[in-house]
C-alpha positions in Angstrom: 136.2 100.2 120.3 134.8 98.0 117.4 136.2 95.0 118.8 134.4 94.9 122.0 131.5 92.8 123.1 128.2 94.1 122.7 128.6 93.8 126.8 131.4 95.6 127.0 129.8 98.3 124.5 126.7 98.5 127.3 129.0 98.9 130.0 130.8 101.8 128.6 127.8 103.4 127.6 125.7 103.0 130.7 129.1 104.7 132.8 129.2 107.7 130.1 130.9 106.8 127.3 128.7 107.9 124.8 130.2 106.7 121.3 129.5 102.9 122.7 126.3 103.5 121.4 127.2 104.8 118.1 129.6 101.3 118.1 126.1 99.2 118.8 124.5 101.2 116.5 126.6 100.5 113.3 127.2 97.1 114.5 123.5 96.1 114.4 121.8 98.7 111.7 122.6 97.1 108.5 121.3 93.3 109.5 118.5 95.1 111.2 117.3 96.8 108.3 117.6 93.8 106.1 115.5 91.8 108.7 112.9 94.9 108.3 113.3 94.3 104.2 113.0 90.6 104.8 110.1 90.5 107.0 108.1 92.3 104.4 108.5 95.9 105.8 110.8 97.1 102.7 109.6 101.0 102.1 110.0 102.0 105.8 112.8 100.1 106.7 115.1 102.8 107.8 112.7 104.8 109.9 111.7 101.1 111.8 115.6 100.3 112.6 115.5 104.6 113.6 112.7 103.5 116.0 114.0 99.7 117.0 117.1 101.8 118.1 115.2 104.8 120.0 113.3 101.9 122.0 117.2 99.9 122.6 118.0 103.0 123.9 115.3 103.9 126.2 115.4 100.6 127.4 119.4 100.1 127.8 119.4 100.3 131.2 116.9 97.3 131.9 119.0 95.0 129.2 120.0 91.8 131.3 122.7 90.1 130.3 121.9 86.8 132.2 118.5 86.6 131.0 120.0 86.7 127.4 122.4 87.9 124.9 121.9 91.7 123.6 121.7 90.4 120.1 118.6 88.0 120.9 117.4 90.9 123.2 117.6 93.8 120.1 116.4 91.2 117.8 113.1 90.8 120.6 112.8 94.5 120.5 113.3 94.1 116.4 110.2 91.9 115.8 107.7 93.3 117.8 108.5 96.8 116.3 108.6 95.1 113.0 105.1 93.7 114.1 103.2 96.4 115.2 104.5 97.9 111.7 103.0 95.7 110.0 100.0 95.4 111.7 99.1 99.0 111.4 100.0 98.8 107.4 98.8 95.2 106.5 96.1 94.4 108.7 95.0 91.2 106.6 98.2 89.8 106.7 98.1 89.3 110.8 94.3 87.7 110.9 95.5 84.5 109.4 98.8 85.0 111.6 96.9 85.6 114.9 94.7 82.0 114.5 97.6 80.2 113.3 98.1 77.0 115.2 101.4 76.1 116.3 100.2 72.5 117.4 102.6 70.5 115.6 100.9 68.3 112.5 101.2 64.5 111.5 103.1 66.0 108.6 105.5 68.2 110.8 106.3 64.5 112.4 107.2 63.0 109.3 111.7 62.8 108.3 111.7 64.7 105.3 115.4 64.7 104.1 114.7 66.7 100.5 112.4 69.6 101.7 113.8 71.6 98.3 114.0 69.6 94.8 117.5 69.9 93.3 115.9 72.1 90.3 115.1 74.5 93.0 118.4 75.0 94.7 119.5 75.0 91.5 117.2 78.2 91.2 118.0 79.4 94.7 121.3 80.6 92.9 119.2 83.4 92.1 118.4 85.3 95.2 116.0 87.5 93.5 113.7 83.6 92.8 114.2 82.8 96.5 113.7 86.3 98.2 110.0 85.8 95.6 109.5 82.6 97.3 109.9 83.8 100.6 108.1 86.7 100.7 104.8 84.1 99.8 105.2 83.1 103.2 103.3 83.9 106.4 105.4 87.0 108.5 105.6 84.2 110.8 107.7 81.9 108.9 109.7 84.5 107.4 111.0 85.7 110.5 111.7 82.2 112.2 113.8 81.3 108.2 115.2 84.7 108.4 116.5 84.4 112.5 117.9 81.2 111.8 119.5 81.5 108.2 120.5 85.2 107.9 121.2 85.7 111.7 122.2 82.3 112.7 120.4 82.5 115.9 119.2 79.3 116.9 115.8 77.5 118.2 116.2 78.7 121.6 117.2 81.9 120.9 114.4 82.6 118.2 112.4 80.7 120.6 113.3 83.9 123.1 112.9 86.4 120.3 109.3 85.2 119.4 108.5 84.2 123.1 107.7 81.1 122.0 108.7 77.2 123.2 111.6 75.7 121.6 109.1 73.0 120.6 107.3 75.8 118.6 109.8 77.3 117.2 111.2 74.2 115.7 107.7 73.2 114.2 107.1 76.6 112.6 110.4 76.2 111.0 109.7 72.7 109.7 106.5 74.1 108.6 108.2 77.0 106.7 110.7 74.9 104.7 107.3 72.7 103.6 105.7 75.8 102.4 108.8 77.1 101.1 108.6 73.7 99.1 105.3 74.3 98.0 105.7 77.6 97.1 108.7 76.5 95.0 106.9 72.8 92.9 104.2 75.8 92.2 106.3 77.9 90.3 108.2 75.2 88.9 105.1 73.7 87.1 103.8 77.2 86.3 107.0 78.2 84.3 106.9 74.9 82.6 
């Protein structure tokens, strides 16, 4: 039953066949819990993908398949759960998050074709330096870096995820990676 589509999964579940859901569940758990880890949310992490999956199945039945995939769909589900987690346990982190500007900069305009010095991919080896350097950004720019690198989803579909324009999306990115570069010429001149 592994093998089938998330679709087929849905189908099977919605006419009775109740281990279809146990299928979606162990196909999604582990990569939702890491997204929980990733988007700063690691002590409760388990008991958020528990909850992200009561809510997927409360809401199985008004899943549309035309109006997206089910992984972009969970993944929706996913974030705002994730979200209201955080907001409840890190308050401070969402008032700089809820006046951020997506209004793309003169500096999101600008080709940059080395957003990460070679000394730092050289450090990104370590996952332990990067995961540090990641978790200094915004919950914002964690989730769009970890969508798009971990889950391979791309613009549009983060873009659906966030509920935000493609346009957005893409500029949030951008803006992540410059951070991310920041973040990383910081440490590099403070362990010099």
């Amino acid at each position: 039953m592994m093998e089938l589509t998330d679709n087929e999964l849905i189908s099977q579940y919605l006419h009775g066949e109740t281990k279809a859901f146990k299928y979606l569940i162990e196909r999604y758990s582990s990569a939702l819990y890491n997204f929980a880890v990733r988007l700063g949310a690691s002590n409760d992490a388990a008991d958020i993908v528990q909850d992200i999956f009561i809510k997927v199945w409360q809401n199985l039945k008004k899943f549309n398949s035309a109006k997206a995939s089910f992984k972009t769909w969970i993944y929706t589900i996913a974030r705002n759960t994730i979200t209201d987690y955080l907001r409840k346990k890190k308050p401070a982190l969402f008032s700089q998050l809820d006046s951020e500007d997506d209004t793309p900069s003169f500096e999101d305009s600008i080709e940059d074709t080395a957003l990460l010095p070679d000394e730092v991919l050289e450090k990104a080896e370590d996952s332990a330096f990067l995961n540090s350097l990641i978790g200094g950004l915004s919950v914002n720019y964690r989730t769009v870096l970890s969508l798009y690198y971990d889950e391979e989803m791309t613009f549009d579909e983060i873009g659906k995820v966030l509920g935000k324009p493609l346009n957005t999306v893409k500029s949030q990115h951008r803006r992540a990676l410059l951070e991310l570069k920041k973040l990383a010429k910081s440490h590099m001149h403070q362990s010099k």
